[in-house]
Backbone as JSON Lines, residues from 0, in Angstrom:
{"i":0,"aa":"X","n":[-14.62,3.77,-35.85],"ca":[-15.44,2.74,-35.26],"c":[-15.31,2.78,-33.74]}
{"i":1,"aa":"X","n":[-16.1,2.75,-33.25],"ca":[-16.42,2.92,-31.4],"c":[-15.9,1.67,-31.3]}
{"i":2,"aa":"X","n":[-15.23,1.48,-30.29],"ca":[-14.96,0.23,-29.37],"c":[-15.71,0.07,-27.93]}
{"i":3,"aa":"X","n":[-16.05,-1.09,-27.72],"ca":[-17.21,-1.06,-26.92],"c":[-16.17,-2.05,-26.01]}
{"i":4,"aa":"X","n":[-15.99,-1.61,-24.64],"ca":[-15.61,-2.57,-23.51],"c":[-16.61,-2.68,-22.61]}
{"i":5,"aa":"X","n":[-16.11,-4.16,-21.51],"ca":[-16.91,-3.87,-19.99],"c":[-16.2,-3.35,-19.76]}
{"i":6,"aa":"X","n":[-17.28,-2.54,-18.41],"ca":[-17.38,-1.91,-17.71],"c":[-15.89,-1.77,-16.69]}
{"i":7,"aa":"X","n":[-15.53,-3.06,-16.32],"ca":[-14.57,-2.54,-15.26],"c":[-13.14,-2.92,-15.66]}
{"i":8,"aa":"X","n":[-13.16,-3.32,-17.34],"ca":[-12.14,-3.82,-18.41],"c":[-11.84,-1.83,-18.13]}
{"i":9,"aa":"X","n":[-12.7,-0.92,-18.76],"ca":[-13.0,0.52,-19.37],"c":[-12.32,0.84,-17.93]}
{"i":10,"aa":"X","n":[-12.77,0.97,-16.97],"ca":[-12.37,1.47,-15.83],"c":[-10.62,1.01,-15.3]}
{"i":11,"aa":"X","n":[-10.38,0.1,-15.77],"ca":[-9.23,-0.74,-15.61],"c":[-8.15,0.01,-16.59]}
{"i":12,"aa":"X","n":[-8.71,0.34,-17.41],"ca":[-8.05,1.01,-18.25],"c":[-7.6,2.36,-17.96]}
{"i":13,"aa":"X","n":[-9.03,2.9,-17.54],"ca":[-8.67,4.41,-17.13],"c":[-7.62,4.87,-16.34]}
{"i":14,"aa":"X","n":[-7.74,3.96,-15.15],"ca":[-6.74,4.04,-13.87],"c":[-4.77,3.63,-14.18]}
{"i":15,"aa":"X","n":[-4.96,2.24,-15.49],"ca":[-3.32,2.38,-15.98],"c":[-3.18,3.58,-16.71]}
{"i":16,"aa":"X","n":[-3.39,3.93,-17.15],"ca":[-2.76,5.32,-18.28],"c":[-3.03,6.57,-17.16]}
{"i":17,"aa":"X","n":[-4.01,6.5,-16.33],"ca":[-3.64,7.75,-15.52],"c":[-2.3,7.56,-14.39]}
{"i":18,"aa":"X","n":[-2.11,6.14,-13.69],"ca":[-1.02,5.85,-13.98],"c":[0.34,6.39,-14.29]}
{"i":19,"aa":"X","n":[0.32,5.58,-15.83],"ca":[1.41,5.98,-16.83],"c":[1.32,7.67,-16.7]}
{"i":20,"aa":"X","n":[0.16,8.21,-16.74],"ca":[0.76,10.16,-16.97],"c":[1.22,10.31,-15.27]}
{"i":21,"aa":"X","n":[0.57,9.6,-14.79],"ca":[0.73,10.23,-13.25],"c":[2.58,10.37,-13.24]}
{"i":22,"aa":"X","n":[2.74,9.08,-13.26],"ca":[4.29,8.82,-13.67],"c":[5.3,9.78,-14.19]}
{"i":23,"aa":"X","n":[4.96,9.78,-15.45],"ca":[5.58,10.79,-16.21],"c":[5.17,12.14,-15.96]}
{"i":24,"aa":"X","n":[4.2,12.7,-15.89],"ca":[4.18,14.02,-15.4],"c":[3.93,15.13,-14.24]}
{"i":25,"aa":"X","n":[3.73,13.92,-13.62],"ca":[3.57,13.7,-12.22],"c":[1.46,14.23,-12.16]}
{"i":26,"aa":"X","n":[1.21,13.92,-11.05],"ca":[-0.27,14.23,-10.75],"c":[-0.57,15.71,-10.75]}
{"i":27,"aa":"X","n":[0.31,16.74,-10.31],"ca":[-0.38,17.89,-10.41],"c":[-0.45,18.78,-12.36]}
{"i":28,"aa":"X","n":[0.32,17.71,-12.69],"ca":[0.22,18.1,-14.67],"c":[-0.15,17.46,-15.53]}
{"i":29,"aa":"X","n":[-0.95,16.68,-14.57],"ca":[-1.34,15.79,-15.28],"c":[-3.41,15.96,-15.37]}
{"i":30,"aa":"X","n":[-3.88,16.21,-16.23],"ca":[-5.35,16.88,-16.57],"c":[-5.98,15.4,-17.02]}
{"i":31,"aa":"X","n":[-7.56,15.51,-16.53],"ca":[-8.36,14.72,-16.93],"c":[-8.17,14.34,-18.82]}
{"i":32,"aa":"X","n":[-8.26,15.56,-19.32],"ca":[-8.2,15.99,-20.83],"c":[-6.53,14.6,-21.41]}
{"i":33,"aa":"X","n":[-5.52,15.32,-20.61],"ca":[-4.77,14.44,-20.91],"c":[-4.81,12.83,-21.0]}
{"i":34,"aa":"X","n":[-5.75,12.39,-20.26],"ca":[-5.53,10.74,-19.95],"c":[-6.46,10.49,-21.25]}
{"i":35,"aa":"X","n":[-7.87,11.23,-21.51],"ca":[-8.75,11.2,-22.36],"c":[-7.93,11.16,-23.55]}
{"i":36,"aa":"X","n":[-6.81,11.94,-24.18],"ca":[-6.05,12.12,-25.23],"c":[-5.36,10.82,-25.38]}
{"i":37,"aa":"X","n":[-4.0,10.71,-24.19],"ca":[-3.74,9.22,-24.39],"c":[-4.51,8.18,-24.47]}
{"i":38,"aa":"X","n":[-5.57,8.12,-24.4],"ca":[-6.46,6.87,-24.44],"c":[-6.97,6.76,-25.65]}
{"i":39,"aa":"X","n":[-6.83,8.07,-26.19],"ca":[-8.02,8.37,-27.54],"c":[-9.18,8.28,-27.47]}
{"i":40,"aa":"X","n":[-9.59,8.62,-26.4],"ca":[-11.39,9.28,-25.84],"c":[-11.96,10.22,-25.64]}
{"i":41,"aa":"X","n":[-13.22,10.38,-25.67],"ca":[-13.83,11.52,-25.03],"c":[-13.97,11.83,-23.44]}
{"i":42,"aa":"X","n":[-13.61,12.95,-23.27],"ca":[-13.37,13.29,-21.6],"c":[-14.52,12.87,-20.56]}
{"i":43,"aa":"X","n":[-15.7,12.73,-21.53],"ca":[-17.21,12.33,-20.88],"c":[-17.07,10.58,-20.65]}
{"i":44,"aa":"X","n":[-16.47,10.05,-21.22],"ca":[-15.89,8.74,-20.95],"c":[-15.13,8.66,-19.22]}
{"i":45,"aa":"X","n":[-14.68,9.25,-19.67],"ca":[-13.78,9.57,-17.9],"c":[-14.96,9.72,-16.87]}
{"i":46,"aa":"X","n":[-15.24,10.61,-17.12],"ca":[-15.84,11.45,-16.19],"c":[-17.5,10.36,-15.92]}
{"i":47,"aa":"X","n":[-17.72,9.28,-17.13],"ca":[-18.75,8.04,-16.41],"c":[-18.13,7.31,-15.33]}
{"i":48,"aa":"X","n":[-16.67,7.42,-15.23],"ca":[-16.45,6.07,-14.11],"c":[-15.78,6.81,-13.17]}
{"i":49,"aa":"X","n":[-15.28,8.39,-13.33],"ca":[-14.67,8.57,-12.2],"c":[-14.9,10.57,-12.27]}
{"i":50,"aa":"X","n":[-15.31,10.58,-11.34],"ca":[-16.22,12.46,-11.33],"c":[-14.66,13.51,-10.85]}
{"i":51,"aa":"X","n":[-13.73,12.42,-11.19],"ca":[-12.66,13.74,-10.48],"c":[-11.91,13.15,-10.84]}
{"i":52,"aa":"X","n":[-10.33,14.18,-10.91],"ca":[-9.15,13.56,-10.92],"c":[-8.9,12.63,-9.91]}
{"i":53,"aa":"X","n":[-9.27,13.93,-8.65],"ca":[-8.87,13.27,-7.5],"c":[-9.77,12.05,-6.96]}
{"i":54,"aa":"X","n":[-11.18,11.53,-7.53],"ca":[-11.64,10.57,-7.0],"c":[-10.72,9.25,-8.36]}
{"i":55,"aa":"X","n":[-10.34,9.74,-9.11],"ca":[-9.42,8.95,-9.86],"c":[-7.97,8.07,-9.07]}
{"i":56,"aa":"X","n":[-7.21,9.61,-9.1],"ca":[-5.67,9.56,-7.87],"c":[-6.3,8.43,-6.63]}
{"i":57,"aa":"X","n":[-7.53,8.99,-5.83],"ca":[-8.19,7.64,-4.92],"c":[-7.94,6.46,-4.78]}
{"i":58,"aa":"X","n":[-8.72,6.03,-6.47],"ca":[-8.48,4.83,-6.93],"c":[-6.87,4.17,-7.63]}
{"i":59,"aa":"X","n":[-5.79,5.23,-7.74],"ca":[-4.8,4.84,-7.87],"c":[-4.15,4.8,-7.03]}
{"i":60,"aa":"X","n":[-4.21,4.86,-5.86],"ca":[-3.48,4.85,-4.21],"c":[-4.43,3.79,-3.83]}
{"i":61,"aa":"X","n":[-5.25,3.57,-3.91],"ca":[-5.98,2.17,-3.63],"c":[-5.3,1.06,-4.27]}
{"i":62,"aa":"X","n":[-5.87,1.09,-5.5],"ca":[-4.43,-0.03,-6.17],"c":[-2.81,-0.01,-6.03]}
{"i":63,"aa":"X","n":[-2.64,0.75,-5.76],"ca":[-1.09,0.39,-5.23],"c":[-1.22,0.45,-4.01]}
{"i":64,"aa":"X","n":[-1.63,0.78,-3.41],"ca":[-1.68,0.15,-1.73],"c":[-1.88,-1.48,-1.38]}
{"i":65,"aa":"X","n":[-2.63,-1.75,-2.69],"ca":[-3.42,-3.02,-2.54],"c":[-2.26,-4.07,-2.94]}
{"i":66,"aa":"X","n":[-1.52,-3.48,-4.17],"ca":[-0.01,-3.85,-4.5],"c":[0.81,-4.34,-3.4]}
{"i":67,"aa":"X","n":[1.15,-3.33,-2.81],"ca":[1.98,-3.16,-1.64],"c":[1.35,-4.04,-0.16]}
{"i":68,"aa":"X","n":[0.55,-4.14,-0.1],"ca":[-0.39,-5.03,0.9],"c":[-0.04,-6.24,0.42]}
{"i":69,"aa":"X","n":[-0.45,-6.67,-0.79],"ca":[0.01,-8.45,-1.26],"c":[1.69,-8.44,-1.32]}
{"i":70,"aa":"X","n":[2.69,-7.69,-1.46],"ca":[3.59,-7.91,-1.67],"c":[4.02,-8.33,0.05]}
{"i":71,"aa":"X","n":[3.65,-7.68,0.73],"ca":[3.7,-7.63,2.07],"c":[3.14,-8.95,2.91]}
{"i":72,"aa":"X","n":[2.48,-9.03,2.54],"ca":[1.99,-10.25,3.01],"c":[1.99,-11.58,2.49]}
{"i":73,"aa":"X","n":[2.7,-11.34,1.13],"ca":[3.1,-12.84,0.05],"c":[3.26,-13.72,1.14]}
{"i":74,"aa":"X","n":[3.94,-13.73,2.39],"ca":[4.81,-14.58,3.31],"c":[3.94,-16.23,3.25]}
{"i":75,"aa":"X","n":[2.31,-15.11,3.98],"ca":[1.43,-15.22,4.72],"c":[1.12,-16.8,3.4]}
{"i":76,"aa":"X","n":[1.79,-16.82,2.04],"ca":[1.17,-18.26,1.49],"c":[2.0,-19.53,2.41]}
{"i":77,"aa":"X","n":[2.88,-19.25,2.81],"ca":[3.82,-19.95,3.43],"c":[3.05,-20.93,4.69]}
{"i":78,"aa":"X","n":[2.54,-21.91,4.78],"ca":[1.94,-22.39,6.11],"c":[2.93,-22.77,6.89]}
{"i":79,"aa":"X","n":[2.16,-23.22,8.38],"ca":[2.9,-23.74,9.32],"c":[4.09,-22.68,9.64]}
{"i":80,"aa":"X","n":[3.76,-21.59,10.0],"ca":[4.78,-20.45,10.08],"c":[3.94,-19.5,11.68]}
{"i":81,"aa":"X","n":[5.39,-19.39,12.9],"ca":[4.71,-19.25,14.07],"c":[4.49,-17.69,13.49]}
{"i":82,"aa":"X","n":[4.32,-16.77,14.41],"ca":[4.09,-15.02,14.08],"c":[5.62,-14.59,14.42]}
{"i":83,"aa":"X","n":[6.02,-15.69,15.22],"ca":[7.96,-14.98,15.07],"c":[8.4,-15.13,13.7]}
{"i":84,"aa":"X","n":[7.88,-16.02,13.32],"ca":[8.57,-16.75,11.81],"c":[7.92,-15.72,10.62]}
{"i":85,"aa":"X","n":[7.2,-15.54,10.64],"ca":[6.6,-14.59,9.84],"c":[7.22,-13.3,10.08]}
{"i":86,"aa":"X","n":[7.43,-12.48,11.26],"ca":[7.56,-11.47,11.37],"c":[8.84,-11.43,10.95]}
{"i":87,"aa":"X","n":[9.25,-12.33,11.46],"ca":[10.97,-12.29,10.62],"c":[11.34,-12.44,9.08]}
{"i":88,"aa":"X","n":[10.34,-12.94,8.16],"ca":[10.47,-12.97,7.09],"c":[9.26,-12.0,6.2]}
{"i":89,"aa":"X","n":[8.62,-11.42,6.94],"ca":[7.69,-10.48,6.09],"c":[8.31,-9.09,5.9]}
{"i":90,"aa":"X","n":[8.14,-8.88,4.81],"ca":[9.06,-7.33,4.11],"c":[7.98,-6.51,5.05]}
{"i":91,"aa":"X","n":[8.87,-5.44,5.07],"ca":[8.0,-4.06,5.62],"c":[7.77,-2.97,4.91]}
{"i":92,"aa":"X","n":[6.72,-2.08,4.82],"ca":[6.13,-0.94,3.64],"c":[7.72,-0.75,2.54]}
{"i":93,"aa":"X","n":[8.84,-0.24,3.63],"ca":[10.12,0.27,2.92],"c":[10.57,-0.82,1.95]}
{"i":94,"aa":"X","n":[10.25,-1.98,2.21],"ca":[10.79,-3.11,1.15],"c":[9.91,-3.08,0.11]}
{"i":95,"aa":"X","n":[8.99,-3.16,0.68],"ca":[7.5,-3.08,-0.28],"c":[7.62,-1.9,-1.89]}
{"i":96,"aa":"X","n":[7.77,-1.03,-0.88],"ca":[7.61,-0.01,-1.65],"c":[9.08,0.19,-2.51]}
{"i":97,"aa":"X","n":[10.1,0.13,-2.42],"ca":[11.53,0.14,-3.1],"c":[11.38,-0.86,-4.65]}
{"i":98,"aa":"X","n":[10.17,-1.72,-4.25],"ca":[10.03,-2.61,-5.26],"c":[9.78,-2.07,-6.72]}
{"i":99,"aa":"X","n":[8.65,-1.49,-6.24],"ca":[7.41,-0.56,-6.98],"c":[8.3,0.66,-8.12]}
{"i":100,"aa":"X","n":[9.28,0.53,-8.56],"ca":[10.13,1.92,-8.78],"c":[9.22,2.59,-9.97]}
{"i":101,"aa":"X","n":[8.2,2.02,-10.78],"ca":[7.79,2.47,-11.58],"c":[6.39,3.74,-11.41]}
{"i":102,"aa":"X","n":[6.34,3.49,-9.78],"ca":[5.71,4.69,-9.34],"c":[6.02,5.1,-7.69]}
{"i":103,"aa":"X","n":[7.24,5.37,-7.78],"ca":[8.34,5.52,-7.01],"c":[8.54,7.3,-6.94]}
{"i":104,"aa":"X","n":[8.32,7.5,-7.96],"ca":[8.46,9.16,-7.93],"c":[6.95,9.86,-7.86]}
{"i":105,"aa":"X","n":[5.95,8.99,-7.79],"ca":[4.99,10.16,-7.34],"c":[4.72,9.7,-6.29]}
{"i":106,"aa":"X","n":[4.58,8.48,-5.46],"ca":[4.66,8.61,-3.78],"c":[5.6,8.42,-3.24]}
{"i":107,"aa":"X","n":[6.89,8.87,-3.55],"ca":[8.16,8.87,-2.66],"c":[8.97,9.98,-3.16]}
{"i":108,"aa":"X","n":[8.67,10.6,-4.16],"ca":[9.61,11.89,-4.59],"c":[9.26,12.89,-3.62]}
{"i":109,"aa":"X","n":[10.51,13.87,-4.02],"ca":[10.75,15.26,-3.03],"c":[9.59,15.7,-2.65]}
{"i":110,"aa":"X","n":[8.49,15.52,-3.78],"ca":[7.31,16.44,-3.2],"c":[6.05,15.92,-2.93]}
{"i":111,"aa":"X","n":[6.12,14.88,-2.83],"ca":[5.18,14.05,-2.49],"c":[4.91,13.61,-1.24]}
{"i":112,"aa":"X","n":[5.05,14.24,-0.22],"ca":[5.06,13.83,1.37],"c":[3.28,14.13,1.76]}
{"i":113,"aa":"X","n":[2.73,14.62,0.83],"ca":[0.85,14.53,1.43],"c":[0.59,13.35,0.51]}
{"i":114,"aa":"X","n":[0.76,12.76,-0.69],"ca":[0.11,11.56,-1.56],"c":[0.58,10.39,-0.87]}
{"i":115,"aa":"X","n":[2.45,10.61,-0.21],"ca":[2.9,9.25,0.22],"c":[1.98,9.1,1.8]}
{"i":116,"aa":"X","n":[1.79,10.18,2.44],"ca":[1.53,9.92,3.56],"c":[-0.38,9.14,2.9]}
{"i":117,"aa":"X","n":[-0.51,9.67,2.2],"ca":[-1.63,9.19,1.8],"c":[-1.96,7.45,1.57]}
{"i":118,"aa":"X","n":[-1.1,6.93,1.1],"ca":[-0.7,6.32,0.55],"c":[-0.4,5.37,2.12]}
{"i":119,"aa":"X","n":[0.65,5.19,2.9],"ca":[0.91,5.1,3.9],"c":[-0.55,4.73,4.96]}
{"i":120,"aa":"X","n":[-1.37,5.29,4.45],"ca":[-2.25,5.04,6.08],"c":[-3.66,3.74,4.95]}
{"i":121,"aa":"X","n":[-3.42,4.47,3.31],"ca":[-4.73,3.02,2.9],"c":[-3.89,1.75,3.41]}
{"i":122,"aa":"X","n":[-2.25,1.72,3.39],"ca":[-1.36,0.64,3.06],"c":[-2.18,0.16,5.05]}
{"i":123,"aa":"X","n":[-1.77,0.87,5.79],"ca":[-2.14,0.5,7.23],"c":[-3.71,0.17,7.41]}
{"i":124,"aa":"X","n":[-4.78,0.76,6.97],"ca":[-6.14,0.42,6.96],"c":[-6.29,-0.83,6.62]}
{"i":125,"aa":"X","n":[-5.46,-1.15,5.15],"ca":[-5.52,-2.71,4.42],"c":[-4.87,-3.97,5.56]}
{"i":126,"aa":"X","n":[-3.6,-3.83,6.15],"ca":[-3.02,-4.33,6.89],"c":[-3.78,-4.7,8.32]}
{"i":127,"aa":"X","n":[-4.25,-3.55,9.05],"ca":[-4.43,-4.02,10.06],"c":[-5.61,-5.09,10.13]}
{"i":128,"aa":"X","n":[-6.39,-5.66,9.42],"ca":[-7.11,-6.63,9.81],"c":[-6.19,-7.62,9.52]}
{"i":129,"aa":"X","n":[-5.77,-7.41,8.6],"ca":[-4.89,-8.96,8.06],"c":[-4.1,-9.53,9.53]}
{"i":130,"aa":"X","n":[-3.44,-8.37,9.91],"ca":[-2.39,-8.43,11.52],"c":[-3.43,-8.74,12.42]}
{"i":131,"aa":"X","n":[-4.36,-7.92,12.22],"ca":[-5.17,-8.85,13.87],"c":[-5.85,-10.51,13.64]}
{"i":132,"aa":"X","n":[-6.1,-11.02,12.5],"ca":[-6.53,-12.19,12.14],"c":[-5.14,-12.89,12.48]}
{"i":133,"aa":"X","n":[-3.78,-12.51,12.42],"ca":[-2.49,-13.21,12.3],"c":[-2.36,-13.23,14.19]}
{"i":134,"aa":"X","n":[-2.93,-12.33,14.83],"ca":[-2.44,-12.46,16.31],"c":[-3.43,-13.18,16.84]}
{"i":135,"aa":"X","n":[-4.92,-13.32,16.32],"ca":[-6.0,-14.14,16.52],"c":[-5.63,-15.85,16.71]}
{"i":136,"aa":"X","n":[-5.06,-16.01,15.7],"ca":[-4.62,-17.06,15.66],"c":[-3.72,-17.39,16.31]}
{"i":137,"aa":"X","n":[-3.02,-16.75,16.43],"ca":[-1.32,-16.78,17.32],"c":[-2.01,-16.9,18.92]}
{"i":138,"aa":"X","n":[-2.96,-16.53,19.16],"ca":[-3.3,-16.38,20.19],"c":[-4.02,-17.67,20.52]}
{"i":139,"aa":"X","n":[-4.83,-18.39,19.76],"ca":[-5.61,-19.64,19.55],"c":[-4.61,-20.55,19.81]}
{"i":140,"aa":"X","n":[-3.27,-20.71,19.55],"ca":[-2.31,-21.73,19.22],"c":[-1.09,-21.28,20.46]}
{"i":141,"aa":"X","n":[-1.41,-20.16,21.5],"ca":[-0.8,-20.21,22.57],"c":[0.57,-19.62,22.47]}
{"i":142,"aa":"X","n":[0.63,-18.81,21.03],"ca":[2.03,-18.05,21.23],"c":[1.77,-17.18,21.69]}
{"i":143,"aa":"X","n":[1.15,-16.45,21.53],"ca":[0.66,-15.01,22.67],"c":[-0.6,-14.92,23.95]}
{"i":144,"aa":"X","n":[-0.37,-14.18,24.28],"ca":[-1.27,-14.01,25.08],"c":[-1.93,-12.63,25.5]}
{"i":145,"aa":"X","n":[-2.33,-11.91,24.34],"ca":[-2.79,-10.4,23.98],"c":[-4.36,-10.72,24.11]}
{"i":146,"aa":"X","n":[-4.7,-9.8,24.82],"ca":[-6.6,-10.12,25.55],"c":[-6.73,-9.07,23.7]}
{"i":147,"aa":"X","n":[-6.75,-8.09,23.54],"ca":[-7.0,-7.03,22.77],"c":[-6.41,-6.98,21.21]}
{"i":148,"aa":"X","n":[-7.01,-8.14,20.87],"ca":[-6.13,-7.78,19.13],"c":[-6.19,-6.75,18.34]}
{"i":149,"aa":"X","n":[-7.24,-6.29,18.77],"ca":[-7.55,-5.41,17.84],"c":[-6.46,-4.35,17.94]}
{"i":150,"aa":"X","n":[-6.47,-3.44,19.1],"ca":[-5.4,-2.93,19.57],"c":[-4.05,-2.35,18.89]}
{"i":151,"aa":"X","n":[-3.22,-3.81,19.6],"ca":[-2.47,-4.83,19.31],"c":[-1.71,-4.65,17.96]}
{"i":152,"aa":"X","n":[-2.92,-4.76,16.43],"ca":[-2.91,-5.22,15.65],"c":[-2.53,-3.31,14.96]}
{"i":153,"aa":"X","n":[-3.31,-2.39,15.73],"ca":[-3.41,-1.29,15.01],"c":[-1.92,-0.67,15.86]}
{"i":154,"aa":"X","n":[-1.15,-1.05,16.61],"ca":[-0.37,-0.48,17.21],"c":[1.17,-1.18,16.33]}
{"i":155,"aa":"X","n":[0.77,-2.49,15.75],"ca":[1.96,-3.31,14.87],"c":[1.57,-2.29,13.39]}
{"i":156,"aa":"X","n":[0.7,-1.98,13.16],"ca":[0.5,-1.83,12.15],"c":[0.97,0.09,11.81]}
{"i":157,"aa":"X","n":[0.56,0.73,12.44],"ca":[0.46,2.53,12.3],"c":[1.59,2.63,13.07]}
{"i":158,"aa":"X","n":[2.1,1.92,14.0],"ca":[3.56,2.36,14.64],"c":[4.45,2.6,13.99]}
{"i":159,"aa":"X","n":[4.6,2.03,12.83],"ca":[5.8,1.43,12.32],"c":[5.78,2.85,11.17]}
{"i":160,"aa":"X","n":[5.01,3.85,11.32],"ca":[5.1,4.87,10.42],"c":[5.9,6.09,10.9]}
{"i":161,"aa":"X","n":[6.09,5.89,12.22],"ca":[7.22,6.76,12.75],"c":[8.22,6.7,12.34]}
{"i":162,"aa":"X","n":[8.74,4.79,12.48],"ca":[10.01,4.84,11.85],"c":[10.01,5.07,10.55]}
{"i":163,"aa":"X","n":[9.49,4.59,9.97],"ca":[9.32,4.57,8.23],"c":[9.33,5.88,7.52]}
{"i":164,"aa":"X","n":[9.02,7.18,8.35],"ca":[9.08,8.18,7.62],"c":[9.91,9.11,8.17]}
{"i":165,"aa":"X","n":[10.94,8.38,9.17],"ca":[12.28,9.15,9.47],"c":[13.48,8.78,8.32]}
{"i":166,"aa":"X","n":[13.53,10.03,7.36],"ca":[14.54,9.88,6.86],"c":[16.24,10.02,6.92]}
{"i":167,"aa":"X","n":[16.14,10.4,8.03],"ca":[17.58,10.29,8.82],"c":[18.24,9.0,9.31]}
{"i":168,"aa":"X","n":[17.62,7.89,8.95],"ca":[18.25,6.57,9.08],"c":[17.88,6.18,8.05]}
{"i":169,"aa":"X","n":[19.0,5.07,7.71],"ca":[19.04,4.38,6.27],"c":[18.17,3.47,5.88]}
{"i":170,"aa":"X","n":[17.39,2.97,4.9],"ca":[16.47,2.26,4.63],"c":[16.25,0.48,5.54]}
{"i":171,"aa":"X","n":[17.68,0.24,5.37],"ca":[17.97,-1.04,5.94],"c":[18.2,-0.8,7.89]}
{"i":172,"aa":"X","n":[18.3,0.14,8.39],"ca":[18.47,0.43,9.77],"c":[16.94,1.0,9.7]}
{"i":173,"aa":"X","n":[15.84,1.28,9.21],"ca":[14.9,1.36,9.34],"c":[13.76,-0.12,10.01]}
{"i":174,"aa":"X","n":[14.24,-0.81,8.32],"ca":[13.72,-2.18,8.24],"c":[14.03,-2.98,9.88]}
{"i":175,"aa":"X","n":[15.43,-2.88,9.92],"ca":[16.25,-3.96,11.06],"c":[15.22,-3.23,12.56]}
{"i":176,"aa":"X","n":[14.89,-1.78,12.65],"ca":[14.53,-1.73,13.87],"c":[13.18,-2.19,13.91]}
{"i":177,"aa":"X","n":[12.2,-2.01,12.83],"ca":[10.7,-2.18,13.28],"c":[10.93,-3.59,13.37]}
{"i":178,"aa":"X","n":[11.41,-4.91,12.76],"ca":[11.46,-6.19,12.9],"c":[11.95,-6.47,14.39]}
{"i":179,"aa":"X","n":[13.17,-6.04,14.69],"ca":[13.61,-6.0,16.12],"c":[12.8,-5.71,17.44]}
{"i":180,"aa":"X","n":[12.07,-4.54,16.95],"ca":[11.23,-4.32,17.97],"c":[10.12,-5.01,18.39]}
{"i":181,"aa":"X","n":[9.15,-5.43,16.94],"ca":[8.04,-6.23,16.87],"c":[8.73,-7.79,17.24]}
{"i":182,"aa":"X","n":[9.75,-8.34,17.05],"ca":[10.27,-9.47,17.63],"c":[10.18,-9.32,19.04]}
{"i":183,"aa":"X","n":[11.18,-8.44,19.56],"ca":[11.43,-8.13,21.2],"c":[9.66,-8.21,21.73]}
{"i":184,"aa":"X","n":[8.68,-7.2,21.45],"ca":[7.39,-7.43,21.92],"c":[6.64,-8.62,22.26]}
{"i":185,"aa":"X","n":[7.11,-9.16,20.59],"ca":[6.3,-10.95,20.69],"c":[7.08,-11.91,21.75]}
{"i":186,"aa":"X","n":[8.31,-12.16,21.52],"ca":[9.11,-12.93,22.59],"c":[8.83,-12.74,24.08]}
{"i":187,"aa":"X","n":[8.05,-11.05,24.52],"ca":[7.55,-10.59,25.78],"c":[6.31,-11.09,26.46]}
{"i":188,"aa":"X","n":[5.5,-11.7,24.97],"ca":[4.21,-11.79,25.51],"c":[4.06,-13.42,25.38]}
């Protein structure tokens, strides 16, 4: 008997179990055919909502970016919070991401330095408006005084990937400097 879903229930679907194989067998062994099998579908099923693996993988670095963006910004439910106060209590990608362990090995394993970096710049695309709406305001209410948010916002945001992808300092001496620094800046302006 066919099972009949919506549309973005079907698509919702597609993207956890590719997922789950991505996981387990990582993305480069992991075949369209395969997700179709675990699902118990036909491969032409796939291939209605998504024309590629890789426009698939897309959409699974989108959703976990998008993950990692709300986890990041949870703070932001918190009102009445200056941008020091925030900055001091908002996790950064490395916290973010340590969370996530259940897909921890395909954008942070040994061989994953083109998917994480991938991964890394949707997480900054998603962010930087959120950061320039946060200095917008900060700026409205007289804690700063930055003519250029936009800027500003993309320089808090993509900077912080230098440190973040030096693995020669420890996760927590990572965290402590980008907060330190982005503190020292704000207290400047």
């Amino acid at each position: 008997m066919r099972i009949s879903k919506e549309p973005e229930e079907r698509k919702q679907e597609i993207v956890d179990t590719a997922m789950k194989l991505f996981c387990e067998k990582g993305y480069e062994k992991t075949s369209i055919s395969d997700i179709a099998k675990e699902m118990n579908v036909a491969q032409g099923l796939l291939y209605r909502y998504f024309s590629s693996k890789e426009v698939l993988f897309d959409t699974v670095i989108e959703q976990y970016a998008q993950q990692q963006v709300n986890q990041i910004t949870s703070i932001l439910k918190k009102k009445d919070m200056t941008l020091l106060q925030i900055v001091k209590e908002m996790p950064t990608f490395v916290e973010a991401e340590e969370e996530n362990s259940y897909m921890k090995e395909i954008f942070h394993g040994p061989d994953s330095k083109e998917i994480h970096m991938r991964l890394s710049m949707s997480i900054c695309a998603k962010l930087q408006p959120i950061v320039q709406k946060l200095l917008e305001e900060s700026k409205i209410r007289g804690e700063i005084h930055i003519q250029d948010t936009a800027t500003a916002a993309s320089f808090c945001v993509y900077g912080q990937l230098g440190i973040l992808l030096n693995q020669e300092i420890t996760r927590e001496e990572r965290v402590e400097r980008i907060k330190s620094f982005l503190i020292t800046i704000l207290k400047a302006l």
